[in-house]
C-alpha positions as CSV (number, residue, x, y, z in Angstrom):
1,X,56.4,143.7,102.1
2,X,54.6,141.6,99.6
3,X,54.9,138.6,98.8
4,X,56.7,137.5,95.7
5,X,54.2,134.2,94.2
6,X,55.1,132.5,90.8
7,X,53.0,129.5,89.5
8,X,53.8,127.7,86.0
9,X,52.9,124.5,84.6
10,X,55.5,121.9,83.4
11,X,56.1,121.5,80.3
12,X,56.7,118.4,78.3
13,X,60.2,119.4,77.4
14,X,61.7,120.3,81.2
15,X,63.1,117.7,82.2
16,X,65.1,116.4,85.2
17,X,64.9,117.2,89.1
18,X,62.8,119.9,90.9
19,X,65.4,122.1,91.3
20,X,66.6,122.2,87.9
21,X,63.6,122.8,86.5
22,X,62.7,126.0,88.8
23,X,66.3,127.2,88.9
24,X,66.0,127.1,84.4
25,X,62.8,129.3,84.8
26,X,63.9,131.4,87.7
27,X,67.8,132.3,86.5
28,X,68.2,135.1,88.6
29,X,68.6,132.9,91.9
30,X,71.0,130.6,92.5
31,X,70.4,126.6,92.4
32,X,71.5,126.5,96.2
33,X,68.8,129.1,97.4
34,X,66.0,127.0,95.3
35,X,67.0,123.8,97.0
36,X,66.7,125.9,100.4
37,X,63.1,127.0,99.2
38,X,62.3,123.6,98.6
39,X,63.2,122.3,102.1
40,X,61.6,125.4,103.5
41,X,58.0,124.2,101.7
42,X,58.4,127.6,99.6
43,X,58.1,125.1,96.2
44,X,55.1,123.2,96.3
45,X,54.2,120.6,93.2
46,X,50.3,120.3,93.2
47,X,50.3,121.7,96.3
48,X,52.0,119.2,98.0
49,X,55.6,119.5,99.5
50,X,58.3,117.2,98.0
51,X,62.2,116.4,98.1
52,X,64.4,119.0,95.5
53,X,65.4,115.4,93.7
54,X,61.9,115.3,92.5
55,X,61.4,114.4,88.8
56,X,58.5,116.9,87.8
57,X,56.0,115.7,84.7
58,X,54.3,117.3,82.1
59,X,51.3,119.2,84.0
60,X,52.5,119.3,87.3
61,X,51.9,122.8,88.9
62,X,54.5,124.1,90.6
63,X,54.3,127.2,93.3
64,X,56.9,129.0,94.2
65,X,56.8,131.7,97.1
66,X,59.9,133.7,97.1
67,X,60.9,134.6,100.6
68,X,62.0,138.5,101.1
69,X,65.9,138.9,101.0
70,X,67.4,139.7,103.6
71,X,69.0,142.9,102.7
72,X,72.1,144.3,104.7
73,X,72.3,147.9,105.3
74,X,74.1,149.0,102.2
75,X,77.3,151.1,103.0
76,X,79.0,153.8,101.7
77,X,82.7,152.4,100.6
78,X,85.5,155.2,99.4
79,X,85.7,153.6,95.9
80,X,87.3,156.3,93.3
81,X,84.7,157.8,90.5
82,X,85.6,159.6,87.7
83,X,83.1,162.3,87.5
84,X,82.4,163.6,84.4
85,X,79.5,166.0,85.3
86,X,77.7,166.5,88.9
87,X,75.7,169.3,90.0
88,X,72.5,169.4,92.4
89,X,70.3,167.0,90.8
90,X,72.2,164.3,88.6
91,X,75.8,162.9,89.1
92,X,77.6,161.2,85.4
93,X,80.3,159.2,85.7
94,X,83.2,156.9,83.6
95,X,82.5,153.9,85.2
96,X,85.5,151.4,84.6
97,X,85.2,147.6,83.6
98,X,85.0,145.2,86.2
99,X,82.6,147.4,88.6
100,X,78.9,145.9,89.6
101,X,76.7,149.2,89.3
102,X,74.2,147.8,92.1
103,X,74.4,145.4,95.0
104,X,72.5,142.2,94.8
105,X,71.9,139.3,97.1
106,X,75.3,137.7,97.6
107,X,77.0,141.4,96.4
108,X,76.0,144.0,98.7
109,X,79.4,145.8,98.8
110,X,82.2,146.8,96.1
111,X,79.8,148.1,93.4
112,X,79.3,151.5,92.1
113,X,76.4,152.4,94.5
114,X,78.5,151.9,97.5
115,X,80.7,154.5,96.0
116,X,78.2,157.0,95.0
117,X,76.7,157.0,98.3
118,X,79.9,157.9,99.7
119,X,80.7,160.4,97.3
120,X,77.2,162.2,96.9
121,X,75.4,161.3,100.2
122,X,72.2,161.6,99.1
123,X,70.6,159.4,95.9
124,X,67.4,159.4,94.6
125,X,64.9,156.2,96.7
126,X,62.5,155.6,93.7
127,X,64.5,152.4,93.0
128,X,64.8,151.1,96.6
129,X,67.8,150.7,99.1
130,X,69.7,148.4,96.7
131,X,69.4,150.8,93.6
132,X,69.7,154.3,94.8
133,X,70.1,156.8,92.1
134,X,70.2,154.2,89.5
135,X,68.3,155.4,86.2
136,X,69.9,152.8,83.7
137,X,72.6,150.2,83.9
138,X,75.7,148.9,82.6
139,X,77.2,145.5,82.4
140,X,80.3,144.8,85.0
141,X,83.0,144.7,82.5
142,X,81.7,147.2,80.0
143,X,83.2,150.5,80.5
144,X,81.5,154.0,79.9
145,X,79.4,157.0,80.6
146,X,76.4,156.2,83.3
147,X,74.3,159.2,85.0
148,X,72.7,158.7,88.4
149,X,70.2,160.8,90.1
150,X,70.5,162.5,93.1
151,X,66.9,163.5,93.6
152,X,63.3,161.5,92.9
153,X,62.4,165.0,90.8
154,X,65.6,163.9,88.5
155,X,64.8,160.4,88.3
156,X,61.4,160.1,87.0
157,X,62.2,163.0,84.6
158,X,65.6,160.9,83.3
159,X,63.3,157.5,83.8
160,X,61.0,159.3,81.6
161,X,63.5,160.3,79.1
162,X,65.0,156.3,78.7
163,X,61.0,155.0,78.7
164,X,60.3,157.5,75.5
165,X,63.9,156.2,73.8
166,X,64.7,160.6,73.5
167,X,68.0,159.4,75.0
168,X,70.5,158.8,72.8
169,X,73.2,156.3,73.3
170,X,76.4,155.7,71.3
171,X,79.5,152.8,72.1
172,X,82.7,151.8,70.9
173,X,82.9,147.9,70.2
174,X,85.8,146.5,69.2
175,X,84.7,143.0,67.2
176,X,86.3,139.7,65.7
177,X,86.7,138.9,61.8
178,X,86.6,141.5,58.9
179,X,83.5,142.8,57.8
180,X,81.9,142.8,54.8
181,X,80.8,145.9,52.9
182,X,77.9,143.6,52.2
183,X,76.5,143.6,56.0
184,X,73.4,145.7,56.9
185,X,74.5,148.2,59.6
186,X,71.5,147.9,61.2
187,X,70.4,144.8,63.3
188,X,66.9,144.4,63.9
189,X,66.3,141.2,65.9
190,X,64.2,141.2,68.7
191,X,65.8,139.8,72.0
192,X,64.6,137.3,75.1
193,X,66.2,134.7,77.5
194,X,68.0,131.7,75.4
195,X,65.7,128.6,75.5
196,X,68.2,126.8,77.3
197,X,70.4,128.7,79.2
198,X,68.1,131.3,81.2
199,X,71.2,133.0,82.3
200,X,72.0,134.5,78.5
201,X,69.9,136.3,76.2
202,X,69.8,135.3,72.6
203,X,67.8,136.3,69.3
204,X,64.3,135.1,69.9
205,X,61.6,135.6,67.0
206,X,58.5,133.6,69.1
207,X,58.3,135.4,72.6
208,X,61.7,138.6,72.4
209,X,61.2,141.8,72.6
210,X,62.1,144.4,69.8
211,X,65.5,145.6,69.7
212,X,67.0,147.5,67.3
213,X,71.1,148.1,67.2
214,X,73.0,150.2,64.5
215,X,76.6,150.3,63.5
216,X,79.5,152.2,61.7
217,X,83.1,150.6,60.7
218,X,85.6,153.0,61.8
219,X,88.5,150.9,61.4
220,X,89.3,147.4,60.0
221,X,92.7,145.4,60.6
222,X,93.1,141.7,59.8
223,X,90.8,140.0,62.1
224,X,89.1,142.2,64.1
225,X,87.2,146.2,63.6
226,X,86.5,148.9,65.5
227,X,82.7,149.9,65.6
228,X,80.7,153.1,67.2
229,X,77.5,150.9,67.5
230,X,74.0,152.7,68.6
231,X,70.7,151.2,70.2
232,X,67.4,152.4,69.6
233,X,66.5,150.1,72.1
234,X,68.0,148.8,75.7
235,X,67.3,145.0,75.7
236,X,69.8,143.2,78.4
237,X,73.5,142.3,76.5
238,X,71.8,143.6,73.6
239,X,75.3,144.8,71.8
240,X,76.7,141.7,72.8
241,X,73.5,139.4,71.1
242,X,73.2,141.1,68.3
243,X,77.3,141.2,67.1
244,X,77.7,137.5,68.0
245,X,74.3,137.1,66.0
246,X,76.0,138.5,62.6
247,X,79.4,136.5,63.7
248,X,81.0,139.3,64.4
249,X,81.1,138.3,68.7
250,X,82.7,141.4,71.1
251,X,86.2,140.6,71.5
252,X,87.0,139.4,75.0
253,X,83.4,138.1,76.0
254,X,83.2,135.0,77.8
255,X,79.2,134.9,77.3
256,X,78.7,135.3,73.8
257,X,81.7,134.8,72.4
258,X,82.6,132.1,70.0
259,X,85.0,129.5,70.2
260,X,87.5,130.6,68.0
261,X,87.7,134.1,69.2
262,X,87.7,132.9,72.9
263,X,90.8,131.0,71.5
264,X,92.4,133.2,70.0
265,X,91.9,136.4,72.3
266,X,90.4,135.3,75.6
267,X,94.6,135.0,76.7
268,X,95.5,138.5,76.3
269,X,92.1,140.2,76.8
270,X,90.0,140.1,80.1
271,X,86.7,141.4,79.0
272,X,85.0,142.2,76.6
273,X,85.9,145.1,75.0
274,X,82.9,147.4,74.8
275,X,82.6,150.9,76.1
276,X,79.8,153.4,76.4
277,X,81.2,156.3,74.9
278,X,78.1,159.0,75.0
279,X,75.2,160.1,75.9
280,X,72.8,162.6,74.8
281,X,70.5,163.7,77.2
282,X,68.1,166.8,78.6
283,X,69.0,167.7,82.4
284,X,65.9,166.8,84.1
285,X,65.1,170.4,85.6
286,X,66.6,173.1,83.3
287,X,66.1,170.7,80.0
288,X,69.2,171.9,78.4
289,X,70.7,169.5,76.1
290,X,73.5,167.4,77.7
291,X,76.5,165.5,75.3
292,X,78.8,163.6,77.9
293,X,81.4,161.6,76.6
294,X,84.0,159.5,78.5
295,X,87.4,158.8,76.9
296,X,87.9,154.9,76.1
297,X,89.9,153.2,79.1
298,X,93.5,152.0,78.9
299,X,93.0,148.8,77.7
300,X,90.9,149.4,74.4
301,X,93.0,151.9,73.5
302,X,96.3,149.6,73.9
303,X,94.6,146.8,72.0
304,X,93.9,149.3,69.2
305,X,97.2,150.6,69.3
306,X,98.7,147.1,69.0
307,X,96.1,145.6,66.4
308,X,95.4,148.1,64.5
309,X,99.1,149.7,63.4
310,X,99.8,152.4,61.5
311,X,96.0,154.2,62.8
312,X,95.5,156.5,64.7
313,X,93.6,155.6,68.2
């Protein structure tokens, strides 16, 4: 295995201790493990080994080998699916809020590849042993259609299909405050990591990458509308960025939510309420064209019943 080196130069606005600092660049490990890479000599600061309570300065060169994760055998765990196609080559499913589609360090059980690889057996290895099968990803609590591969012929040609943007992708959003006839229905911002929280993603003219999302009102009540929202593009929590951009946040979520729709929803509602509800594709080996929808789950619906009265859901 290879190993994983990063080097970057500090810059006069990081400020605080060693571990801070690497943990604001590095946001997908956890502040523990780079305090353990620290002690273990893995973060160097000019090449020289120092304490995690370090106060880097403007210049310093910090190295940073990442040890290989130890990865667990990843199991196959009877967790239901709702199948919504599966033949030789590809599985689609209606994954339901709430569900991790891959394990991760410190998650290597309880997520949707634990149950496709009891349900199908056999996955696709392009993406290594903790992404079998996986072509594209959703969020944990957003809801929707997802395919899979079952083979590395149908993966690159479905890879292929999501690189070129032929895939076409629609969701229902459901969305705080009333909106104005006078709002573009398109949103072209491009998206990177927020400046200051390296966890989130955030509009970001200087170093973001295009994204481009698209919306329709289907229904408006009081304070809140229904949305079938489409994304040229697949930029991480890109939906979820670009609504809260136009103040119009996804109702239910705890990331990008603002404060008064936290406030006034976050009681009743436990996530955010967005659901993938198609997908146009070709099927990698016969190239017929695929439309797979998944119905909206039990708890959009009841929130539209209940907001939105006198509508049809």
């Amino acid at each position: 295995m290879n190993t994983d080196s990063r080097e970057f130069v500090v810059q006069s606005a990081e400020n605080g201790r060693l571990d801070a600092v690497v943990s604001s660049r590095m946001p997908d490990f956890s502040r523990s493990l780079v305090q353990k890479w620290i002690k273990d000599a893995n973060i160097t600061v000019n090449g020289k080994a120092v304490k995690a309570s370090y106060h880097p300065v403007e210049g310093d060169k910090i190295k940073i080998i990442v040890p290989p994760p130890e990865i667990p055998d990843i199991l196959p765990q009877p967790i239901p699916v709702d199948v919504l196609f599966e033949d030789e080559h590809i599985i689609v499913i209606n994954k339901p809020p709430g569900l991790v589609v891959h394990p991760a360090p410190g998650h290597f059980c309880d997520t949707l590849v634990n149950a496709l690889l009891y349900h199908c057996k056999n996955l696709s290895t392009i993406n290594g042993v903790l992404r079998p099968g996986i072509v594209h990803r959703l969020d944990k609590d957003t809801s929707g259609v997802l395919v899979a591969a079952k083979t590395d012929v149908a993966h690159h040609s479905l890879a292929e299909q999501f690189a070129n943007r032929l895939v076409v992708k629609s969701y229902i959003a459901i969305v705080a405050g009333v909106l104005s006839p006078a709002i573009t229905t398109s949103i072209d911002l491009p998206i990177g990591r927020h400046r200051v929280h390296r966890k989130k993603m955030s509009v970001n003219t200087g170093s973001g990458k295009e994204a481009l999302t698209q919306f329709t009102v289907l229904r408006q009540c009081d304070d809140c509308a229904l949305l079938r929202v489409g994304i040229k593009t697949g930029r991480t929590h890109q939906i979820r960025v670009h609504l809260s951009h136009i103040g119009h946040p996804v109702i239910g979520d705890s990331e990008y939510g603002s404060r008064s729709s936290k406030a006034h929803y976050n009681k009743t509602v436990t996530r955010q309420l967005l659901h993938a509800f198609s997908l146009e594709i070709h099927h990698p080996v016969s190239n017929t064209a695929m439309l797979l929808r998944a119905k909206l789950p039990d708890d959009m619906r009841h929130f539209i019943k209940l907001r939105i009265a006198g509508q049809k859901t």
